[in-house]
DSSP file (Angstrom, degrees, kcal/mol; ACC not computed):
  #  RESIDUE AA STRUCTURE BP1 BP2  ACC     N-H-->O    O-->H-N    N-H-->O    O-->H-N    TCO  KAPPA ALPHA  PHI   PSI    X-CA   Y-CA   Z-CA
    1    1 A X    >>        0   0    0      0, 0.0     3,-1.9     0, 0.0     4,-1.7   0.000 360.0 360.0 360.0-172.6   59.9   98.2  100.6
    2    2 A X  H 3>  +     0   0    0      1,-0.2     4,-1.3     2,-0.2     0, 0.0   0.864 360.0  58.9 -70.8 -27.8   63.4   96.6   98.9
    3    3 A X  H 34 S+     0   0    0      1,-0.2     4,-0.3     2,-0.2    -1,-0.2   0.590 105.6  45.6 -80.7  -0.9   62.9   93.9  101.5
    4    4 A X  H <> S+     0   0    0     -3,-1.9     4,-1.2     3,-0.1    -2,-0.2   0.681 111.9  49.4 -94.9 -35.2   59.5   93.0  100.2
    5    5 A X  H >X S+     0   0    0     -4,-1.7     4,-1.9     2,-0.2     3,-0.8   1.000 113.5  42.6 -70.1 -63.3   60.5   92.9   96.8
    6    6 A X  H 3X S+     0   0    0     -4,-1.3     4,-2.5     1,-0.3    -3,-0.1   0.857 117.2  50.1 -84.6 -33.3   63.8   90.6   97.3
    7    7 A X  H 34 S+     0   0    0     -4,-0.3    -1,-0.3     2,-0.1     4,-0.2   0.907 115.0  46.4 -66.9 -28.3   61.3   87.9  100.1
    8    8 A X  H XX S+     0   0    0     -4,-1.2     3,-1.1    -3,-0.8     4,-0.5   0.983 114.9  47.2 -74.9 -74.4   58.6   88.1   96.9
    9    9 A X  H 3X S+     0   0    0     -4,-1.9     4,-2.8     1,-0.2    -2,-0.1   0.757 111.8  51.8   2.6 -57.1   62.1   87.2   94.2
   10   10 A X  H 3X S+     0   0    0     -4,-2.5     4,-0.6     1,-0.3     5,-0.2   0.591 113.5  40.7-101.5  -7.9   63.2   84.4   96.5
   11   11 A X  H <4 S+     0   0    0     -3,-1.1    -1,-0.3    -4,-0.2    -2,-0.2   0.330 113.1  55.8-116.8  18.2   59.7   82.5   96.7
   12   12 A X  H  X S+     0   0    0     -4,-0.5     4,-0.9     3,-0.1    -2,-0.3   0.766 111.9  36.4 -87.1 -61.3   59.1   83.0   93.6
   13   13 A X  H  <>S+     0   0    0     -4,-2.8     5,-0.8     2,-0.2    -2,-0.2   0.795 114.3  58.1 -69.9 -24.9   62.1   81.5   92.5
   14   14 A X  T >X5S+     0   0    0     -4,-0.6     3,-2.6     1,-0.3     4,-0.5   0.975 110.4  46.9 -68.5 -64.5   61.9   78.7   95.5
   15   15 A X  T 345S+     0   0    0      1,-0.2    -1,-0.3    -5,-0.2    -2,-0.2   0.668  98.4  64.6 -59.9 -16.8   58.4   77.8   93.9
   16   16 A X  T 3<5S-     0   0    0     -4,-0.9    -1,-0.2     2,-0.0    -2,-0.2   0.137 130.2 -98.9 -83.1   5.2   59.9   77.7   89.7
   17   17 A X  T <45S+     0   0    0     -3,-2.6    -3,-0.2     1,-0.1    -2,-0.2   0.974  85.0 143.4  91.7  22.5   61.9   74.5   91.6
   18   18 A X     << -     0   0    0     -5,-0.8     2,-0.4    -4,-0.5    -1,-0.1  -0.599  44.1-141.2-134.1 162.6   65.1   77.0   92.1
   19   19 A X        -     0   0    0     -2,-0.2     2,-0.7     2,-0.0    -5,-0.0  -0.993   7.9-157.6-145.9 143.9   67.4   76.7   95.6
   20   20 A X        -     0   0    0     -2,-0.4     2,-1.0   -10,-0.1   -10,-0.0  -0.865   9.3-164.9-117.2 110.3   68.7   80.0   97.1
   21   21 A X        -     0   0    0     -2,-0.7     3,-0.5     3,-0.0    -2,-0.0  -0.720  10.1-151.9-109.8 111.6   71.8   79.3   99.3
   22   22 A X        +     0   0    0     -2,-1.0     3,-0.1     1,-0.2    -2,-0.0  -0.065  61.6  11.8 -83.1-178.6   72.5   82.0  101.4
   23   23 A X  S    S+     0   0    0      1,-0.2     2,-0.6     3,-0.0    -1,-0.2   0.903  88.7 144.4  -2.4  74.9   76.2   83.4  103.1
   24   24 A X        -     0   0    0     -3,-0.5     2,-0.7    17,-0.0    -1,-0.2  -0.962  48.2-136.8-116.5 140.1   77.6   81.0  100.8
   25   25 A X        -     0   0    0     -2,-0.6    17,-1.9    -3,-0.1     2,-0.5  -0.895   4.1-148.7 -94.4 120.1   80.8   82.0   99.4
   26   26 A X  E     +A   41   0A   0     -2,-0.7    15,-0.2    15,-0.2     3,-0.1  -0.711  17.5 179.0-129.3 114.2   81.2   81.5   96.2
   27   27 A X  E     +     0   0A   0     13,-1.7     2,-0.2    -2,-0.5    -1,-0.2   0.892  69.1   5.5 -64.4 -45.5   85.1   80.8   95.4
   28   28 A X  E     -A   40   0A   0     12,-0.6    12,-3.6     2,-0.0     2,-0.5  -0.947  58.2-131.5-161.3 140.3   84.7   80.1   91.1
   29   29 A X  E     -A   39   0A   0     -2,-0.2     2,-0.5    10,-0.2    10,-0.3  -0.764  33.9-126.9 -87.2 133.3   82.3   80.3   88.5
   30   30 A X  E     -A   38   0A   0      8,-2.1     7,-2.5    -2,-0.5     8,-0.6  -0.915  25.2-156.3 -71.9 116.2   82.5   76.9   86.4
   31   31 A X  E     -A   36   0A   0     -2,-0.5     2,-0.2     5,-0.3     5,-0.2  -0.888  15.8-180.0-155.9 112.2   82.8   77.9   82.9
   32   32 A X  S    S-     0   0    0      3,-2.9     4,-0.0    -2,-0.3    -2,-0.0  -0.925  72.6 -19.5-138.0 108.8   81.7   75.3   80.0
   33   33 A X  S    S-     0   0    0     -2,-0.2     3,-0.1     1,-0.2    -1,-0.1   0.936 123.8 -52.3  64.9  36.0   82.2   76.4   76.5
   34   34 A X  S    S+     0   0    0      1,-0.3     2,-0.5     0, 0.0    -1,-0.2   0.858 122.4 112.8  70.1  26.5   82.4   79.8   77.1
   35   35 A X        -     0   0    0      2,-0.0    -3,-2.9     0, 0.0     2,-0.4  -0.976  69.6-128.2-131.9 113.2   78.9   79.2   79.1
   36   36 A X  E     +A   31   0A   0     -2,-0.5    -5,-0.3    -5,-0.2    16,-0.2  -0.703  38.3 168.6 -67.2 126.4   78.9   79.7   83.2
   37   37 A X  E     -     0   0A   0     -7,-2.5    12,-0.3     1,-0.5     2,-0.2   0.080  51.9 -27.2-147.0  24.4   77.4   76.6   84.0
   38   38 A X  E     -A   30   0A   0     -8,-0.6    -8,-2.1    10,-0.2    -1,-0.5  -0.799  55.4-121.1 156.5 174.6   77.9   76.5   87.7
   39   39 A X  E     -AB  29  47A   0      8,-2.2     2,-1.2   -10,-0.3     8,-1.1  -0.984  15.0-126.7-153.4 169.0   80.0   77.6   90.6
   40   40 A X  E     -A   28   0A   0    -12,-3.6   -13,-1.7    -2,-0.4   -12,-0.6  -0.652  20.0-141.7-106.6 109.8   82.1   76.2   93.4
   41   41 A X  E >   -A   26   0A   0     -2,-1.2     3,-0.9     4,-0.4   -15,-0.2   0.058  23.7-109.4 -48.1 152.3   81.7   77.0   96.9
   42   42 A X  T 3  S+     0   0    0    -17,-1.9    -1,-0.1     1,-0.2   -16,-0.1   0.508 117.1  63.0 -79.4  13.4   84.6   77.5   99.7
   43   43 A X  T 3  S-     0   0    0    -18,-0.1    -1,-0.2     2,-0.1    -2,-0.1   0.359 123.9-107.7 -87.7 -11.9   83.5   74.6  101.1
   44   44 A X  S <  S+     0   0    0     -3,-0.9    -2,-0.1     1,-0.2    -3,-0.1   0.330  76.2 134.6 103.5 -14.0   84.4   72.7   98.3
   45   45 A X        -     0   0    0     -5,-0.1    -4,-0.4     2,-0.0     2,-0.3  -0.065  40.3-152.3 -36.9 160.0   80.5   72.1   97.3
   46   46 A X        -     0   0    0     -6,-0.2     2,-0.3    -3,-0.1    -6,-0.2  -0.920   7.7-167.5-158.8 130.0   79.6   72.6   93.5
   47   47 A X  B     -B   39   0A   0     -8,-1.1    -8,-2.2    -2,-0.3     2,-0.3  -0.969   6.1-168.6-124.4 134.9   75.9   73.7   92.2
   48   48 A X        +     0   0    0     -2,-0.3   -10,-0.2   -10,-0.2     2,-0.2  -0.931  19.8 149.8-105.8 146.7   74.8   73.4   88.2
   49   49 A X        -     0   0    0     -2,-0.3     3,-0.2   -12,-0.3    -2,-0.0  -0.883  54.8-107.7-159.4 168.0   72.0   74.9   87.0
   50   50 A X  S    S+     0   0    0      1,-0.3     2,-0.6    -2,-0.2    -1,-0.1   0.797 107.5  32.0 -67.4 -30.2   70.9   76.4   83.5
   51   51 A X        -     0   0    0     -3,-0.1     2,-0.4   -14,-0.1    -1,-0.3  -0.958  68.6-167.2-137.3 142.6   71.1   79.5   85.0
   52   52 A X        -     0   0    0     -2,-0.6     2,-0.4   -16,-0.2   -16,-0.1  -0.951   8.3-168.6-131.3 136.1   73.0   80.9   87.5
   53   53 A X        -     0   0    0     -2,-0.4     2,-0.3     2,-0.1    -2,-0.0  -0.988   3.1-163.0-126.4 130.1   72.4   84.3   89.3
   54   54 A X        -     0   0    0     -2,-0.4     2,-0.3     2,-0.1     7,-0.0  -0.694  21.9-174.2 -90.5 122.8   74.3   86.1   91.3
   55   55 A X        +     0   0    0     -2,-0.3     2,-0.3     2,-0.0    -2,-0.1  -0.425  46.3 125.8-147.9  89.5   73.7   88.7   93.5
   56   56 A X  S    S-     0   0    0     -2,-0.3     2,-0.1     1,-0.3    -2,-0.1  -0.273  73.8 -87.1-100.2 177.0   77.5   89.6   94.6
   57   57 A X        -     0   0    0     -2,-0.3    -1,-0.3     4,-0.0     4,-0.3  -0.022  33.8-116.2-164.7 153.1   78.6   93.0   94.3
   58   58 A X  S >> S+     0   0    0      2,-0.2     4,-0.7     3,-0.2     3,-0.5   0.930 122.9  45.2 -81.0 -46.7   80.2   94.2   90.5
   59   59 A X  H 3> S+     0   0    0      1,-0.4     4,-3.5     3,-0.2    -1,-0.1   0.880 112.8  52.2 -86.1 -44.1   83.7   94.9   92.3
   60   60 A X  H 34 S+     0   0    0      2,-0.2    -1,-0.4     3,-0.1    -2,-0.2   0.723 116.9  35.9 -76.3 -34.9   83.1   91.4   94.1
   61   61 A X  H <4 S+     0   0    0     -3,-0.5    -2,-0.2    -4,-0.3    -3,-0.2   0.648 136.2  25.5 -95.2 -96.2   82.4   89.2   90.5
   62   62 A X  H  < S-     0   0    0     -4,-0.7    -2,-0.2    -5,-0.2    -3,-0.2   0.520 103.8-143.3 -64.2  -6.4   84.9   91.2   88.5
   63   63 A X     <  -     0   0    0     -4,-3.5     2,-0.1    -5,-0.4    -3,-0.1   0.448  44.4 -39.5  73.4 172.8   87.1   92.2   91.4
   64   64 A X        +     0   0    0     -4,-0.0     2,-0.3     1,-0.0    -5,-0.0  -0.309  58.7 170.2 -77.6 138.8   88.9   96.3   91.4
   65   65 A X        -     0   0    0     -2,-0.1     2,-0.4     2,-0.0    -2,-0.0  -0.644  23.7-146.6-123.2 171.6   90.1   97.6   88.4
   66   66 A X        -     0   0    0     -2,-0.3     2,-0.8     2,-0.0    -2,-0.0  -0.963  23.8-135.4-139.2 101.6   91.4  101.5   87.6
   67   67 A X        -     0   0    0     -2,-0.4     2,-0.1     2,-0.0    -2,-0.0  -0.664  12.5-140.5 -40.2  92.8   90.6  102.5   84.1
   68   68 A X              0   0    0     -2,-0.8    -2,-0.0     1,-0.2    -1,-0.0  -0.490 360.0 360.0 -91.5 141.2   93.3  104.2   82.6
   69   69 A X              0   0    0     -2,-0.1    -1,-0.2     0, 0.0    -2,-0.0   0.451 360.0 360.0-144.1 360.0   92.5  107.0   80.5
């Protein structure tokens, strides 16, 4: 099932060298040169990586918006 899939994801990625922190809250993306190039925790922590993945919610990264039409 979708919980087999996302435990297969997160040792996959564990084993490429990658670290999954979980019910972290993530306050700000760090933004370098128009490149996200980290992000800052509410604890005041900071992770860099080449790549950074997300797995928030759309409404939660771009927060609610109304389209006006």
């Amino acid at each position: 099932g979708v919980g087999g899939i996302a435990k297969s994801l997160a040792k996959g990625l564990v084993d490429q060298g990658s670290e999954i922190v979980y019910k972290a809250n993530v306050t700000g993306i760090i933004i370098e040169q128009g490149k996200a190039v980290g992000v800052r925790l509410a604890d005041g922590r900071e992770f860099f990586a080449k790549t950074i993945i997300s797995n928030a919610t759309r409404w939660d990264t771009f927060g609610w918006f109304q389209i006006q039409i």
